[in-house]
N, C-alpha and C positions, 0 to 999 in steps of 0.2 A: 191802787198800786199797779195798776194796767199798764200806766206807762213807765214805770219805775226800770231806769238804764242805772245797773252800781257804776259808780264813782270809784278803782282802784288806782292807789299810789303804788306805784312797786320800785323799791327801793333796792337796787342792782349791782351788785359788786364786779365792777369792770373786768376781772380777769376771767371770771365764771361767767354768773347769771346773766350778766349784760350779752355775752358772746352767743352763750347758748339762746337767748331771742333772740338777736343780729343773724344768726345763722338758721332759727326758727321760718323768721321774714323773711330770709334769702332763699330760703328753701320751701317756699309758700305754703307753708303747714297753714293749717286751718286751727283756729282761736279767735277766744272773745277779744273783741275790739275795745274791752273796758279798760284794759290794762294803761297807764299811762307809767311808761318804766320812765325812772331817776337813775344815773347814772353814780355811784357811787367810788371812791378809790378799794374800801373794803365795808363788809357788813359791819366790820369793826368800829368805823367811825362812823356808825351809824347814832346818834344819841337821840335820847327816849323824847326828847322837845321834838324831833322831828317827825315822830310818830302822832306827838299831841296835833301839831301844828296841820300833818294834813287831815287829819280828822274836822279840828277847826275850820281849814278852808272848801271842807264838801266833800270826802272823801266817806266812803261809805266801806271800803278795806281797804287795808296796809300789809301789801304781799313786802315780805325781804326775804330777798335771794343771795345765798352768796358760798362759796368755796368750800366744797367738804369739811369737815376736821383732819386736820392734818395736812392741808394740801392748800392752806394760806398762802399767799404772796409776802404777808408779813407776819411769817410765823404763829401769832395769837391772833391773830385779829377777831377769827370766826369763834374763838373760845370766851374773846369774851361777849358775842353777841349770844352765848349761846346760854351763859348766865346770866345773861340782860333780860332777857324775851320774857321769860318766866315770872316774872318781879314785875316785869309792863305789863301783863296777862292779869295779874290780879290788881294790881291801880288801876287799869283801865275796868275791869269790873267792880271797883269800889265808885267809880264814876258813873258808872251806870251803860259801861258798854261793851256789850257782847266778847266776850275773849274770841272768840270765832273769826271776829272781825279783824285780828291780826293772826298774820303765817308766816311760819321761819322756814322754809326749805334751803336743802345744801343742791345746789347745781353745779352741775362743772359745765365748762365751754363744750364737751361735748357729749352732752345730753339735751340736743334739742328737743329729743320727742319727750323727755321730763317735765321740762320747761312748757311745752301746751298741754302737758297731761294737769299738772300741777294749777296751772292759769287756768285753765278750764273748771278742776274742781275748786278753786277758789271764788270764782267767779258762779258758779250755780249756788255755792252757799251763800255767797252775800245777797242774791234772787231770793234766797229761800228767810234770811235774817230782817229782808227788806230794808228803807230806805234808815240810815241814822238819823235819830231827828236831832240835833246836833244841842237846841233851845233845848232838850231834857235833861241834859247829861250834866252834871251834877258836882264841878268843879271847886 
C-alpha cells in the first residue's frame, strides 16, 4: 500500500461547494490533490447510480458537497440528498463497501477553509480505509 494515492470523486453543487473550492484554489489554501470535483446543478440531482458508477470507474471515495439545509437554490434539493445518503450508506455496505467511503457535507460558497478542512479529513480516511478493491464488492 506504499504507493497507494485515493481516487476521490467529489460531486459539487454549483452554487455552494463548487464555489467554496473555486475560492479555496484562488486563495491557494493548501489540500490533498486527490479530490477530482464534479460540478453539479444541486446535491439534489445527485442520483445514487452516480455514486455506483464512480466507485465502478476507480474511485476509492465519493465526497458530495452541497448547500446547507435551508439555503437551496431550489428549495428541496439538499433535503432530499439528505434522505438519500443514508439508504446509499447501508447498500453500499451490503455490497461490501466501507460506508466511510462516502461523505455528505453542507458547504456554502463562503466557507472555504470548511471545504479543505472537510477534503483534508476525507482524504486521510480513505489513506487509512486503503485502496477499494472494486473485483470484491459484491453486486
Amino acid at each position: 500500500m506504499g504507493g497507494f494515492k485515493p481516487k476521490i470523486v467529489g460531486l459539487l453543487c454549483r452554487w455552494c461547494t463548487y464555489q467554496a473550492a473555486d475560492t479555496a484554489g484562488t486563495s491557494r489554501m493548501k489540500y490533498p490533490p486527490n479530490l477530482i470535483p464534479v460540478r453539479v446543478q444541486c446535491s439534489g440531482r445527485i442520483d445514487p447510480t452516480f455514486v455506483i458508477k464512480a466507485f465502478e470507474s476507480g474511485a476509492d471515495g465519493v465526497f458530495i458537497g452541497g448547500c446547507h439545509p435551508g439555503d437551496c437554490h431550489y428549495e428541496d434539493g439538499n433535503y432530499n440528498t439528505m434522505r438519500r445518503i443514508p439508504i446509499l450508506k447501508r447498500l453500499l455496505g451490503q455490497f461490501g463497501i466501507e460506508e466511510d467511503r462516502l461523505r455528505l457535507e453542507w458547504i456554502s460558497a463562503a466557507e472555504p477553509n470548511k471545504f479543505v478542512k472537510t477534503v483534508t479529513e476525507f482524504t486521510e480516511r480513505i489513506y487509512e480505509l486503503g485502496p477499494l478493491e472494486w473485483e470484491k464488492v459484491k453486486l
